[in-house]
N, C-alpha and C positions, 0 to 999 in steps of 0.2 A: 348494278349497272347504272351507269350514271347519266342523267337526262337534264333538260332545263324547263324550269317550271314557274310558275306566274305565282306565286304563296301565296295569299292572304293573310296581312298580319290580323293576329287575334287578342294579344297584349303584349306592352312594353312598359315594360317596370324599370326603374333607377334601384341599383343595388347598393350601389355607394358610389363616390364621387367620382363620376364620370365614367361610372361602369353599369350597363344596362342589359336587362334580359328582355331577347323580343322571342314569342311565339309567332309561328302560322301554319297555318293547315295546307296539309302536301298530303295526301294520302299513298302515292304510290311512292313519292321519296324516305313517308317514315317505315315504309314497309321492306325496303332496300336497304336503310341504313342501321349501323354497323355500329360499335365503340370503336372511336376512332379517326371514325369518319369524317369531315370535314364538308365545308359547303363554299362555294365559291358564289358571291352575293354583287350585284351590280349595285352601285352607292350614285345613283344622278345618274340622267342620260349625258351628262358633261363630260364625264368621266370613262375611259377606254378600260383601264385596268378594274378587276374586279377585286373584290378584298376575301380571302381566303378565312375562316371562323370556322371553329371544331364545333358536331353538335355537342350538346351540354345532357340534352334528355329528350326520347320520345313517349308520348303520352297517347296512342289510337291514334289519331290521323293527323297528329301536332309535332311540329320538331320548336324545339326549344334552342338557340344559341346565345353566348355571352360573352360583350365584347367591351373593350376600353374604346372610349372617343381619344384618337391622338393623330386624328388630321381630319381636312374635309367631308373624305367619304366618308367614317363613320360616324362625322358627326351630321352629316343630311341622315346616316340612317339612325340615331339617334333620338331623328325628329320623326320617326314615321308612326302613321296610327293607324289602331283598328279601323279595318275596312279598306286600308291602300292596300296592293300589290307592292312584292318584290321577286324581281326578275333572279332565279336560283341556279346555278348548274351544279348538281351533284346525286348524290351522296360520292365523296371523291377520296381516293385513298386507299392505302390499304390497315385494316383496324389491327384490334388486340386479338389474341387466340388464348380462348381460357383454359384452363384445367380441371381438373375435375374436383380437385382441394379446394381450401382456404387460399386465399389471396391478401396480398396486403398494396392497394392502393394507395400512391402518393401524388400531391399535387400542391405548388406550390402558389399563390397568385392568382395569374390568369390560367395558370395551367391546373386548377381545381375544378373549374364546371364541365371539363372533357371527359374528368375521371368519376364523373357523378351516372353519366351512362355504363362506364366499365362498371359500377358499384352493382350498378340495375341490372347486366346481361349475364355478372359471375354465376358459376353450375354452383358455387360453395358458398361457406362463411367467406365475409368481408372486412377487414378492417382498414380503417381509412386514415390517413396521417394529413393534416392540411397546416400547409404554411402560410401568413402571411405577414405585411412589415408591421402592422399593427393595429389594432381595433377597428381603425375608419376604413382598411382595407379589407376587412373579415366579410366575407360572402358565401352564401348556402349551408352553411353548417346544419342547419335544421334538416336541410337537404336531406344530405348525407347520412343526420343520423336515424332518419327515417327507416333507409336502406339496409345500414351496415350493421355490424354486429357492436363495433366498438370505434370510436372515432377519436381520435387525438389533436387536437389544437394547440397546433405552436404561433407564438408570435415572437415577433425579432425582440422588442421592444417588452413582453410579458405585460402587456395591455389588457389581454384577452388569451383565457387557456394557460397553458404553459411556457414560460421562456426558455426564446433555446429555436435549433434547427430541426428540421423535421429530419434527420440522420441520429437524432437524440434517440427520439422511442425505436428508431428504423432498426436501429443497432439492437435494441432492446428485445424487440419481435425478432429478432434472427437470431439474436442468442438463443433464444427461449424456445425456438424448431415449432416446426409444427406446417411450415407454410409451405405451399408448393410453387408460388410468384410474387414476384412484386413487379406492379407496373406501376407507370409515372409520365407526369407532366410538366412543365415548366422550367425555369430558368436554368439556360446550360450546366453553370457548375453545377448546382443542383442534385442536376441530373448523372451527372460525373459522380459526385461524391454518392447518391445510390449504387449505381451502378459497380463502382466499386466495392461499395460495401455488400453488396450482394455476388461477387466473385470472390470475396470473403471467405462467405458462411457458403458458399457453393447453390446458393439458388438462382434459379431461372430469373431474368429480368428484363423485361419490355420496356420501351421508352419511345414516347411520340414528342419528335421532336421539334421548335417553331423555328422556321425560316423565312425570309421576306419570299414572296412569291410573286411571277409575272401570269403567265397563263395559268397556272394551277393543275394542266394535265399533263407536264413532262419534255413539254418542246422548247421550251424558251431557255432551260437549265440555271435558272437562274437561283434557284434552292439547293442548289449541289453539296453535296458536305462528302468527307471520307471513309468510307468501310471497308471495312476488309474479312472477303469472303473467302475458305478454301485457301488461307494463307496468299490470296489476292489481293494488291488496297486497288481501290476502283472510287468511284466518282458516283455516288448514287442520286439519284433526284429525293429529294422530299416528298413533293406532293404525288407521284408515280409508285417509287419505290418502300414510299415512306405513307403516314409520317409514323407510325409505329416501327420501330426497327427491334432486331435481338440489342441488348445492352452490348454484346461480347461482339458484335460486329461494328460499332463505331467506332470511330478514328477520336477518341478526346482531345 
């Protein structure tokens, strides 16, 4: 259930250029939250709109999120430090739903520290597939492979890891069976070209998908994208109905 809460940040780390991890202590928000989940963060009392951030990790009574500076509000919240407040409303969303197998998480970008809680909440083995454009972009990997069983690193550029798209090993792990999901993050095609490729091989596939957001809880519709339910296409909200959806109910 989703509430609004005063956090206390507790650290803010630079991960790479212009990408930063902030922690804060929320004890009843990390105990509600989900993989999946998302937080809607007030950026300056200046500013009306709130800016919408998936959690990344909860650790006891800490949520973890990870975000790009690419406008004002995230870069006032960029600047914040242990021991300020930030005004929260969440845990908001609806998450992943696991199985009782192996999984094979994906995540592309910024859409990699969402699927680092999916890594932590799996009932099964985990393997992990992480794309990025190139080495100065590479974040959490250690993360991850803390977690997982086995983790794969592509980069566009073959800077760091493997070159090549993360649809590379994706194909690889589907041939090879064994998996009972694949969930995912990050940049539309992306997430297309899994999604595809996992109606392929016939396996289940989750995808949380990112859309500009106004209010964050469904009224404003301004996250709207196409699914189609029951041979119905409809107008779903993201942050409502989303941002986890079935792969096989998106409109690509």
């Amino acid at each position: 259930m989703s509430d609004r809460y005063f956090c206390e940040v507790v650290d803010n780390e630079k991960l790479a250029d212009n990408i930063f991890s902030v922690k804060v202590l929320a004890k009843r928000l990390a105990e509600d939250a989900r993989a999946g989940h998302f937080l809607h963060i007030k950026c300056g009392e200046k500013r009306l709109l709130r800016r919408p951030i998936s959690i990344c990790s909860v650790r006891g009574d800490s949520i973890e999120f990870v975000f790009e500076v690419k406008g004002e509000g995230t870069r006032w919240l960029s600047g914040r430090v242990p021991g300020q407040n930030l005004d929260v409303i969440g845990p908001l969303g609806n998450g992943f739903s696991f199985p009782d197998g192996k999984i094979i998480i994906v995540g592309g970008g910024l859409g990699a520290p969402p699927m680092l809680f999916a890594a932590e909440s799996a009932k099964g083995g985990v393997t992990a597939i992480l794309g990025f454009r190139d080495s100065g972009r590479k974040i959490m990997a250690d993360e991850f492979s803390d977690v997982c069983d086995k983790v794969y690193l592509m980069t566009e550029d073959g800077s760091s890891g493997r070159q090549g798209l993360v649809t590379e090993p994706l194909e690889e792990l589907l041939a090879a069976g064994g998996y009972e999901a694949v969930m995912s993050c990050g940049q539309l095609e992306m997430q297309r070209a899994v999604a595809l490729l996992c109606r392929q091989y016939g396996v289940s596939c989750q995808v949380s998908l990112e859309e500009r957001m106004g209010c964050g809880v469904g009224a404003c519709l301004v996250c709207v994208c196409a699914t189609k339910r029951a041979g119905q296409m409809q107008m779903s909200r993201v942050c409502a109905d989303g941002p986890v959806f079935d792969a096989m109910e998106v409109v690509w």
